[in-house]
C-alpha positions in Angstrom: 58.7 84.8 110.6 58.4 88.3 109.5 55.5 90.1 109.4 54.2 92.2 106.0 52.2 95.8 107.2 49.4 96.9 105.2 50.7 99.5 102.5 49.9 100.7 99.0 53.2 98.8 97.7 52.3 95.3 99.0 48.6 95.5 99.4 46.4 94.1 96.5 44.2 97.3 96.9 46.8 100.0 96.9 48.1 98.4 93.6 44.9 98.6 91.7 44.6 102.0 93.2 47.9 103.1 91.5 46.9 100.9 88.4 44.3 103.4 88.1 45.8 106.6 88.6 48.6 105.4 86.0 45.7 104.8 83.4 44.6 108.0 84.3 47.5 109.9 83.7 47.8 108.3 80.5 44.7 109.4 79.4 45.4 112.9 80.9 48.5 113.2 78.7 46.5 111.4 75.7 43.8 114.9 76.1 46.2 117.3 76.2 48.5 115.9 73.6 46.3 114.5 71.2 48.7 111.9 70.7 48.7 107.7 71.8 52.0 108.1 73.7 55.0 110.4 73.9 57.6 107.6 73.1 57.4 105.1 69.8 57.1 101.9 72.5 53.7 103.3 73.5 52.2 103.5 70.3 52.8 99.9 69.8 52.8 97.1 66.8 52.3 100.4 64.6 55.4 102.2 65.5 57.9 100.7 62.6 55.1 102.4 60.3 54.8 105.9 62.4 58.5 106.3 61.7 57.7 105.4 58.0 55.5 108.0 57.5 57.8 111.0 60.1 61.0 110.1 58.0 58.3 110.6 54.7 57.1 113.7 56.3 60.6 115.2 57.0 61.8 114.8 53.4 58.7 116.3 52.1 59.7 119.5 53.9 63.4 119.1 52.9 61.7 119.2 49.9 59.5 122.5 50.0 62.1 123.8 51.9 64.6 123.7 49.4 61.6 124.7 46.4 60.8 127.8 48.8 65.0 129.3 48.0 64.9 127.8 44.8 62.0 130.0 43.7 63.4 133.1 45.6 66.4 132.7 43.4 64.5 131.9 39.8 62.0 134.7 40.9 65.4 137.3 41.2 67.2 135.9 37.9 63.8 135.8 36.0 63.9 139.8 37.1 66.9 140.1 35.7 66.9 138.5 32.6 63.6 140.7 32.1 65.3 143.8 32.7 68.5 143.0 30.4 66.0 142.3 27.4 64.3 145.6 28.2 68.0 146.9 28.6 68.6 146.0 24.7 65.6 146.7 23.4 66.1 150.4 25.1 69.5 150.8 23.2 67.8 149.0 20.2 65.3 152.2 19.7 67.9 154.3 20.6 70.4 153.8 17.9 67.4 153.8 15.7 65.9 157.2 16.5 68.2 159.3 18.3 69.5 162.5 16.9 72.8 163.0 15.4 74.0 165.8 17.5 77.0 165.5 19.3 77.8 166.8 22.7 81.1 167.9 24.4 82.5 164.9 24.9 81.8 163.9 21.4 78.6 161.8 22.0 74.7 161.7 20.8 72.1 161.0 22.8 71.3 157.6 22.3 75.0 157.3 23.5 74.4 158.8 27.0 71.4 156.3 27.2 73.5 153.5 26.3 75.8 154.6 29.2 73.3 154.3 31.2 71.6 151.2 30.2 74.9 149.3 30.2 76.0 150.2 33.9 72.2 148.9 34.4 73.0 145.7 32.6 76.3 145.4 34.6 74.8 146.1 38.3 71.6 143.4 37.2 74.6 140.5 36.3 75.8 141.2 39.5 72.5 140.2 41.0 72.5 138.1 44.5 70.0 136.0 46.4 70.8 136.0 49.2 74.5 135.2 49.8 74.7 133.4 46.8 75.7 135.4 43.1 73.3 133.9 40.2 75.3 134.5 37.6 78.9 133.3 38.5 78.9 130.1 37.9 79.4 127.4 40.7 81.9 130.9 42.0 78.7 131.8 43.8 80.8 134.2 46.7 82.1 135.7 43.7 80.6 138.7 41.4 80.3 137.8 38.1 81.7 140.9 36.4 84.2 144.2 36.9 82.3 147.3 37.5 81.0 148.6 34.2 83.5 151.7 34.9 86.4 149.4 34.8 84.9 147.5 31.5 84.9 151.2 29.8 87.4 152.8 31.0 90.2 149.9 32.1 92.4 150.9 34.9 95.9 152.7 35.9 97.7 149.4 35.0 95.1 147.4 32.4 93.7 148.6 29.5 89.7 149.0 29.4 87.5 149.1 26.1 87.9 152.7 25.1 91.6 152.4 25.0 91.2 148.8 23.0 88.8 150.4 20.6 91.2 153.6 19.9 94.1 150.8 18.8 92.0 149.1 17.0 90.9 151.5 15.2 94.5 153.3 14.0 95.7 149.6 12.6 92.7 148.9 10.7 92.8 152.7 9.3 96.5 152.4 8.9 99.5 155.5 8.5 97.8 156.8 5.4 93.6 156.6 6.5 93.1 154.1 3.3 92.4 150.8 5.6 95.4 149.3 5.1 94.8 148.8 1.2 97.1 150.5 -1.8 96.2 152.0 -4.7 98.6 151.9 -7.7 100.4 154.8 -8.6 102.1 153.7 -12.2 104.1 155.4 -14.6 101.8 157.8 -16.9 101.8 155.4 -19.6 100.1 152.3 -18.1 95.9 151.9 -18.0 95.6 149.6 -15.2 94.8 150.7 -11.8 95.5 148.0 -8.9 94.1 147.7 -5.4 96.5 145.5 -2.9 96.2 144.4 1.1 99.0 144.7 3.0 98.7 141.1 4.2 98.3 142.3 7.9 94.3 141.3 9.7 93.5 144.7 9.6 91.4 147.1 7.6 89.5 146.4 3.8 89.6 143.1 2.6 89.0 143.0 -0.8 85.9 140.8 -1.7 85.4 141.4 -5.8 85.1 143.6 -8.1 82.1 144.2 -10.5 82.7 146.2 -13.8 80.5 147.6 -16.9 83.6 149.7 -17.8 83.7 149.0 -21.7 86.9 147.4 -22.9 88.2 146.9 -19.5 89.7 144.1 -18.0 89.0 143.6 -13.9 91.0 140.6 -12.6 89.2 139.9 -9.3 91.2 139.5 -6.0 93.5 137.0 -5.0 97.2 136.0 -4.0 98.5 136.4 -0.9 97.4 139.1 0.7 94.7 139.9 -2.1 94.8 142.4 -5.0 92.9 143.3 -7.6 93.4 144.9 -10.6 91.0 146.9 -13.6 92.9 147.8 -16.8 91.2 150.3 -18.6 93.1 148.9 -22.1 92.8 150.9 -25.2 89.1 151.9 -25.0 87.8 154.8 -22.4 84.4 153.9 -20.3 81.3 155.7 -22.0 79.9 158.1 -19.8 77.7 156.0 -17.2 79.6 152.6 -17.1 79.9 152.4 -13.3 83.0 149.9 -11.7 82.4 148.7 -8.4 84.9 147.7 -5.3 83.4 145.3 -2.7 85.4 145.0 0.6 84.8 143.0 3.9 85.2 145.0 6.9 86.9 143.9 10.2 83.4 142.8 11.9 82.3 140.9 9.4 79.8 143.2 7.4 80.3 144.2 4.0 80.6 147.5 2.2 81.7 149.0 -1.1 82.5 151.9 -3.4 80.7 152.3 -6.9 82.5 154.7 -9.0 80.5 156.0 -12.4 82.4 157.4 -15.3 81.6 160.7 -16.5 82.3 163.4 -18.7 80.9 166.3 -16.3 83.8 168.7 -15.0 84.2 168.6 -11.9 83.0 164.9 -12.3 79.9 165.0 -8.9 80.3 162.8 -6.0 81.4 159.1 -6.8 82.3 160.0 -10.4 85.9 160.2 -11.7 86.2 162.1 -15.2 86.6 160.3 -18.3 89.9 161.9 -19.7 91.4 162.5 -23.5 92.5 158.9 -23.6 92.5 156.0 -21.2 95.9 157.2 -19.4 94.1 160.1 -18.0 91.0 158.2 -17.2 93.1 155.6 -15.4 94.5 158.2 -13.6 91.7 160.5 -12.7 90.2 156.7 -11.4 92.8 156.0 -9.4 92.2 159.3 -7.7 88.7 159.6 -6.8 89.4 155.6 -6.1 92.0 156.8 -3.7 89.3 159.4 -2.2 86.5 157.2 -1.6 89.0 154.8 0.3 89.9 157.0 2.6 86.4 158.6 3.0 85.6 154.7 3.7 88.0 154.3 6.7 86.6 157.0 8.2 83.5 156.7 8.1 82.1 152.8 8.0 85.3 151.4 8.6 85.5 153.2 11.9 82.2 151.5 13.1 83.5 148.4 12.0 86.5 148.6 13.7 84.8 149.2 16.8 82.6 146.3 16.8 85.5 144.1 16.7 87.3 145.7 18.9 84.2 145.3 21.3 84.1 141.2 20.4 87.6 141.1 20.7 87.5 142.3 24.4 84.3 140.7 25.6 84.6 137.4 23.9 88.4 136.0 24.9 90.4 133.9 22.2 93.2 131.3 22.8 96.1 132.5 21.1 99.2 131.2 20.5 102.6 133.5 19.4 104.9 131.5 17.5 108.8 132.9 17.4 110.2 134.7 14.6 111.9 131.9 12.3 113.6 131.9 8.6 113.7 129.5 5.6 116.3 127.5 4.0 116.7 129.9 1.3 120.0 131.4 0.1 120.3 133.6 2.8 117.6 132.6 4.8 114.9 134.9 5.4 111.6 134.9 7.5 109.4 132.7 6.3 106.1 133.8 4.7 102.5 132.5 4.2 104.0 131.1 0.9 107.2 129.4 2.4 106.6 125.5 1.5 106.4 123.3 3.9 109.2 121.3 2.7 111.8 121.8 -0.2 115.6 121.8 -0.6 118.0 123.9 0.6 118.7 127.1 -0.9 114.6 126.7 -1.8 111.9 129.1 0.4 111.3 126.3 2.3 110.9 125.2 6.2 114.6 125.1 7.3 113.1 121.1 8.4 110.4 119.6 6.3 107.1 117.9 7.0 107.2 114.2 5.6 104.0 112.2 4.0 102.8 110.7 7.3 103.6 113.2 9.4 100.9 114.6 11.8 99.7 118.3 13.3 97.1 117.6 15.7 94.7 120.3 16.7 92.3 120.5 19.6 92.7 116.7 19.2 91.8 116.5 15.7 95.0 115.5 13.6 95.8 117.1 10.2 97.9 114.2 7.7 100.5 115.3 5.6 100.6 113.7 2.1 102.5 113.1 -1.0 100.2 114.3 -3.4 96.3 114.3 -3.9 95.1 115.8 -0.2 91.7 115.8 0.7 89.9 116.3 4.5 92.0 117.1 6.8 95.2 116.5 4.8 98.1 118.5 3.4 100.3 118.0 0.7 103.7 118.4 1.7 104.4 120.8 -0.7 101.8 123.1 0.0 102.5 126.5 1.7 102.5 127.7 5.3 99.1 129.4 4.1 97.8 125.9 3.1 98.5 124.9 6.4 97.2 127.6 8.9 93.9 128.0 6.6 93.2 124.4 7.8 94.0 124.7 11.4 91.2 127.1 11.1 89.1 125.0 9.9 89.6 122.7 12.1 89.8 125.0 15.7 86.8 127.3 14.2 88.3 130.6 14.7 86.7 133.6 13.6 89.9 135.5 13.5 91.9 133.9 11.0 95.9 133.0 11.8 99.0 135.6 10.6 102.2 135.4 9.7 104.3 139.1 10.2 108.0 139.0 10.1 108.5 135.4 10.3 106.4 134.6 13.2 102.9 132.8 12.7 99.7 133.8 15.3 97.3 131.2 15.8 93.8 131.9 17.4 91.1 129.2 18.7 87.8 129.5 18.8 85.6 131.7 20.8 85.6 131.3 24.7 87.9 127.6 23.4 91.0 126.4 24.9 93.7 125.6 21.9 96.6 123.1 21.4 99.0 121.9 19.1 101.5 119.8 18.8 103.0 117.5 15.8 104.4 114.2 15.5 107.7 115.8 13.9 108.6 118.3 16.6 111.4 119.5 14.5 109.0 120.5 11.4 106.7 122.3 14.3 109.3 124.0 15.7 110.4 124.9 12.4 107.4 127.3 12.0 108.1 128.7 15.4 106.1 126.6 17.4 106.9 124.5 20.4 105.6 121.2 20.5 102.5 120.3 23.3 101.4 124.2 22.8 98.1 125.0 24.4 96.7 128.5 25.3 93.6 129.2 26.8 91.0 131.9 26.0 92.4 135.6 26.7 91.2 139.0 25.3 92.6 139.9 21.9 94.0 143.3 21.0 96.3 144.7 18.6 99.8 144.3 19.1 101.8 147.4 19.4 102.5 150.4 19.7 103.1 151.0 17.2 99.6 150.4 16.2 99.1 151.5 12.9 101.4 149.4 11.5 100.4 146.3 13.9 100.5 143.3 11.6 98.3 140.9 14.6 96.5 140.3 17.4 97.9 139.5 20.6 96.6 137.8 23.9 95.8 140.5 26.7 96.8 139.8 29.9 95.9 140.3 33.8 98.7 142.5 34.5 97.8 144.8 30.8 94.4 144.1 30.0 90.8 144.0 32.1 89.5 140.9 32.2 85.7 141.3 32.4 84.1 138.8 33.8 85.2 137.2 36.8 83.4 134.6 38.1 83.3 130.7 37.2 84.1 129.5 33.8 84.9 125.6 34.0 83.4 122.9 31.3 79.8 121.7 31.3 76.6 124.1 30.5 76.0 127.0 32.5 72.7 126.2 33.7 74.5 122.6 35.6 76.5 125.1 38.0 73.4 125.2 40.4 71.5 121.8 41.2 68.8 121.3 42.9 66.9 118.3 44.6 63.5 119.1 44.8 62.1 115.8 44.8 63.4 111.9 45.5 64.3 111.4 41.7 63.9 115.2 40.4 66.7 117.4 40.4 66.0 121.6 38.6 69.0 123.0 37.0 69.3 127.3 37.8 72.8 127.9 37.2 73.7 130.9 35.0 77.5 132.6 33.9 77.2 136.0 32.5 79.6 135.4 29.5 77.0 133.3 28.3 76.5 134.5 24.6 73.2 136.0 25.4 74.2 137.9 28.1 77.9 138.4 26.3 76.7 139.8 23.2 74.3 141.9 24.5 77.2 143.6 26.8 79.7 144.0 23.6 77.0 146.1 21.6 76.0 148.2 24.2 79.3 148.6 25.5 80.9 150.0 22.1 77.5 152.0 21.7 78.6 154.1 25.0 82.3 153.6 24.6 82.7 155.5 21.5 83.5 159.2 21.1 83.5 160.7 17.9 85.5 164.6 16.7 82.8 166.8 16.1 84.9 169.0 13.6 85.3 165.8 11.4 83.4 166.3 8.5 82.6 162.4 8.3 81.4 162.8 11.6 78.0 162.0 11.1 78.6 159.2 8.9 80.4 157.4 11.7 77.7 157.8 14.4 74.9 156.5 11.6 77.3 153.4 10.8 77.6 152.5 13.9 74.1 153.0 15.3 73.2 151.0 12.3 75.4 148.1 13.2 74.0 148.3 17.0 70.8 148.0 16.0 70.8 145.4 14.0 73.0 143.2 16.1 70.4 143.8 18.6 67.9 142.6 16.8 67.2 138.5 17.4 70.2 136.5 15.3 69.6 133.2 14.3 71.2 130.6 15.5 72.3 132.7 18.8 71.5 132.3 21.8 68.8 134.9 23.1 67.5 135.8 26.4 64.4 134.9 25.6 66.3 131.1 25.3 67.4 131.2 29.0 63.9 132.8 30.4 62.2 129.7 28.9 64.6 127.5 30.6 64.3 128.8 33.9 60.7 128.7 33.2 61.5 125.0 32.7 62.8 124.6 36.0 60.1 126.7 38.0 57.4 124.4 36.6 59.2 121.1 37.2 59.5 122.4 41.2 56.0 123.5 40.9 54.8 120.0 39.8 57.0 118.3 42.5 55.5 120.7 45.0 52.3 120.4 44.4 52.3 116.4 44.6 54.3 116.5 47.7 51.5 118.8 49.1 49.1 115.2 48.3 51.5 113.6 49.7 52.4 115.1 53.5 48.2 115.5 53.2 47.7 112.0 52.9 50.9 110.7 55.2 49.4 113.2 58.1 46.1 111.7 58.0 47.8 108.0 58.3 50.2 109.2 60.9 47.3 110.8 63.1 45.3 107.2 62.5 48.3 105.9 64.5 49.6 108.3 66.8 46.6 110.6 67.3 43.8 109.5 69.9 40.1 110.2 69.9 39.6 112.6 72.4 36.1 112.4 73.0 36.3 108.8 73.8 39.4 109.5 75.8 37.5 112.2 77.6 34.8 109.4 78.2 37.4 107.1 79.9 38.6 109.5 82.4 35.1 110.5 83.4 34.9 106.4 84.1 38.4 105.7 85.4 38.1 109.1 87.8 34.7 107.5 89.1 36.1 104.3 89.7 39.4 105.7 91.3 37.0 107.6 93.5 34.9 104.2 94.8 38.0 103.0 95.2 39.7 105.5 97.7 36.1 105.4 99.8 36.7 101.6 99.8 40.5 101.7 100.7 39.5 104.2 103.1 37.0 102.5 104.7 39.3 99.3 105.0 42.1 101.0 106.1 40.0 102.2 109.7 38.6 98.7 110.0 40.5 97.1 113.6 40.2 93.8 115.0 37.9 95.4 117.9 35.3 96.4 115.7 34.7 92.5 114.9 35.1 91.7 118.7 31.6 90.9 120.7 30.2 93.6 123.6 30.5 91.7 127.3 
């Protein structure tokens, strides 16, 4: 039989004693912490709920987390787009009202400033938050542009702007300064006086002509390339009658030359003299017509040309080269814009025809060949190689229509579009020089050469020859869905930006040509080119309809700031309200808790006097005195 000892373990005493103390403990940790219990199984039957509310708590400041970067990073692009408005509006007023004076280097002052201004716009594209670039696309570790010196200037091995604008500009003046257009020079005898293209996309287009010549005949332009023609016939032009000469120039803007028949010698600016018959008058027309061309090209058309060479460089094309091929004629020779697209042999024909039924298909969009009778996007079969690349325009949306030089046709997609072709009749295709399956994607255009003033296209700039401005992402889907953000369980902020967006894009390619060009001060047209092209800055500076503007991406960032704003302030509610619920739970009342260990620290003390007391009892004590 063994015998127990008195100890805390085994004793009932010593275990209420320790009973005690563990309540009291509790209750200690319960003051300090504020809390129920350190671990979930303390809390009790309202634990499952306690982690409802944390896991609701943490995703709240996921949340605001995630709003506090996302609003760092609107709150630097906002600052940018406000300074690139400010940087257009800056170049805006100063095309409008600087002075015409050049410097040494052939510049005015409004120039200088849009040097300035556009390295500003450049540095702001270039903006980060962070680690992160805002306006590269989902390339966010990558800048989103070349320095603004390399835009300008190009480098040892790529051509920059200011090189691109000075080819551009000698193929749309041409060898002889008249924009690439001819004026007649007939035999003495004849009246008429006829203005021609040379059939290349450079220089004067002719538009139409507008006559109150009496007793002449205008025929207005057409064929291909364009002429025009005024016959003066039997009857000189009273003094007064005026004949005017409308042209498109290469960036799209219009301009012309009004001539006015007089009988003052020397005949004053924009006159030609009205001779003894209408020989002489033809002639002394076809002089002063000859005169105002050139004057033209070197004054407007130099602007004009610069603009486009500035679109050309900033806003990449597809392009596709097709190889020099001939006709079927008798002997074959290299077919033209009006080589047919099918015919016999011996016949300026494709050397392999297009059949009714046959396809092109464009971008996806197929083009039908028919008999006879073609409307939509059909072709007759015997309609030209004109016929045909007018409609694969159409249907791709260039803006730089397709050539044909020397055999060889040049087709151009749309701007910042890939471009493909390919034909159900491979033969026929490759019969205009194309291969079948062709695609391209977009590229800088500039003129092919050298030579460059007898260029008859544009080709596709590449990495090793050409700068390639913008570098950072340019993949499919809207710029503004390269940046996503959660900031709530079913809202999610788009903030992505790409500077070759067209706001951003266009405002680049004015300001850019604005500092880029440099002008002869000795020219006596000198002025008149600065003035054309301030004028054309300005007012593509100015809002365009229909075009994307700053303004257009402020408001949609300002979109996406007040959708995290909203989800913000709610989840603010929110963590309020699941705090207060989770403290219900978890927290303890400390003033009752307080209360408790006043009692249990009472009790615990009665009970250590007791145990005491029992503990020095002995069997002697209970024993009677003899």
């Amino acid at each position: 039989m063994s015998i127990d000892g008195v100890s805390g373990r085994t004793s009932y005493i010593g275990t209420t004693i320790l009973n005690l103390r563990s309540q009291l403990n509790d209750l200690t940790t319960q003051l300090a912490t504020g809390k129920v219990s350190t671990t979930y199984a303390g809390q009790g039957l309202d634990r499952g709920f306690a982690l409802s509310l944390r896991a609701q708590i943490s995703g709240i400041n996921a949340f605001s987390d995630t709003a506090t970067n996302l609003n760092t990073r609107l709150s630097v692009a906002n600052l940018t787009l406000q300074g690139l408005s400010d940087v257009g509006t800056q170049v805006k007023n100063a095309a409008t009202t600087a002075t015409l004076t050049l410097n040494n280097s052939g510049q005015t002052s409004g120039q200088i400033t849009a040097q300035a201004a556009f390295s500003n716009a450049v540095a702001m594209l270039n903006s980060q938050s962070g680690d992160r670039y805002l306006f590269s696309g989902r390339a966010m570790d990558t800048p989103a542009t070349v320095s603004a010196d390399t835009m300008l200037k190009g480098t040892a091995t790529q051509a920059g702007l200011t090189q691109l604008i000075n080819e551009r500009k000698q193929a749309d003046q041409g060898t002889n300064l008249m924009g690439r257009l001819s004026v007649s020079s007939p035999p003495a005898t004849t009246t008429v006086t006829s203005v021609a293209e040379d059939g290349s996309p450079f220089g004067l287009k002719l538009l139409s002509v507008q006559s109150s010549l009496t007793g002449a005949t205008v025929t207005q332009p057409a064929g291909t390339p364009k002429s025009t023609s005024v016959d003066l016939g039997a009857v000189n032009p009273k003094d007064g009658d005026k004949v005017k000469f409308n042209f498109t120039l290469p960036d799209g803007t219009t301009d012309a030359i009004e001539l006015t028949a007089t009988t003052t010698s020397p005949p004053p600016a924009g006159s030609f003299l009205i001779g003894a018959d209408t020989t002489a008058t033809t002639a002394n027309l076809q002089s002063t017509l000859t005169s105002s061309i050139k004057t033209l090209s070197d004054t407007s058309l130099v602007a004009a040309s610069a603009v486009a060479a500035s679109n050309n460089f900033f806003n990449p094309v597809a392009t596709v080269a097709g190889a020099a091929v001939n006709n079927q004629n008798t002997p074959p020779a290299p077919i033209s814009g009006a080589t047919a697209l099918s015919g016999a042999a011996g016949t300026d024909s494709l050397s392999t025809s297009f059949a009714a039924g046959d396809t092109i298909t464009v971008n996806g969009t197929p083009i039908t060949f028919v008999a006879s009778g073609a409307t939509g996007n059909q072709v007759n079969v015997t309609d030209s190689v004109q016929t045909l690349m007018a409609k694969i325009d159409q249907i791709s949306g260039t803006k730089n229509p397709s050539t044909i030089s020397n055999g060889a046709i040049t087709l151009h997609g749309a701007d910042g579009q890939n471009f493909s072709i390919s034909s159900s009749n491979t033969a026929a295709l490759g019969a205009l020089g194309i291969a079948n399956n062709t695609t391209a994607t977009p590229a800088p255009l500039r003129v092919g050469g050298p030579p460059f003033d007898t260029a008859t296209n544009l080709v596709a700039g590449t990495p090793d020859n050409t700068v390639y401005w913008y570098t950072g992402e340019n993949g499919p889907g809207s710029a503004r869905g390269t940046a996503v953000a959660q900031v709530d369980q079913s809202i999610t902020v788009q903030y992505g930006a790409r500077a070759n967006e067209q706001a951003f894009r266009y405002l680049l390619q004015n300001v850019a040509v604005y500092a880029a060009v440099t002008t002869n001060a000795s020219n006596p047209n000198a002025s008149a080119q600065v003035t054309a092209l301030a004028q054309r800055v300005s007012g593509n500076l100015a809002p365009q309809n229909g075009q994307q503007q700053i303004q257009d991406v402020q408001a949609e960032f300002a979109g996406a700031q007040t959708a995290t704003k909203a989800a913000t302030d709610r989840q603010t509610q929110l963590k309020a309200m699941a705090e207060t619920m989770l403290d219900s739970v978890e927290g303890v009342n400390q003033d009752e808790v307080a209360t408790k260990i006043l009692a249990l620290q009472t009790s615990l003390q009665a009970s250590y006097q007791t145990t005491s007391m029992l503990y020095q009892t002995t069997l002697l004590k209970y024993l009677p005195i003899a």
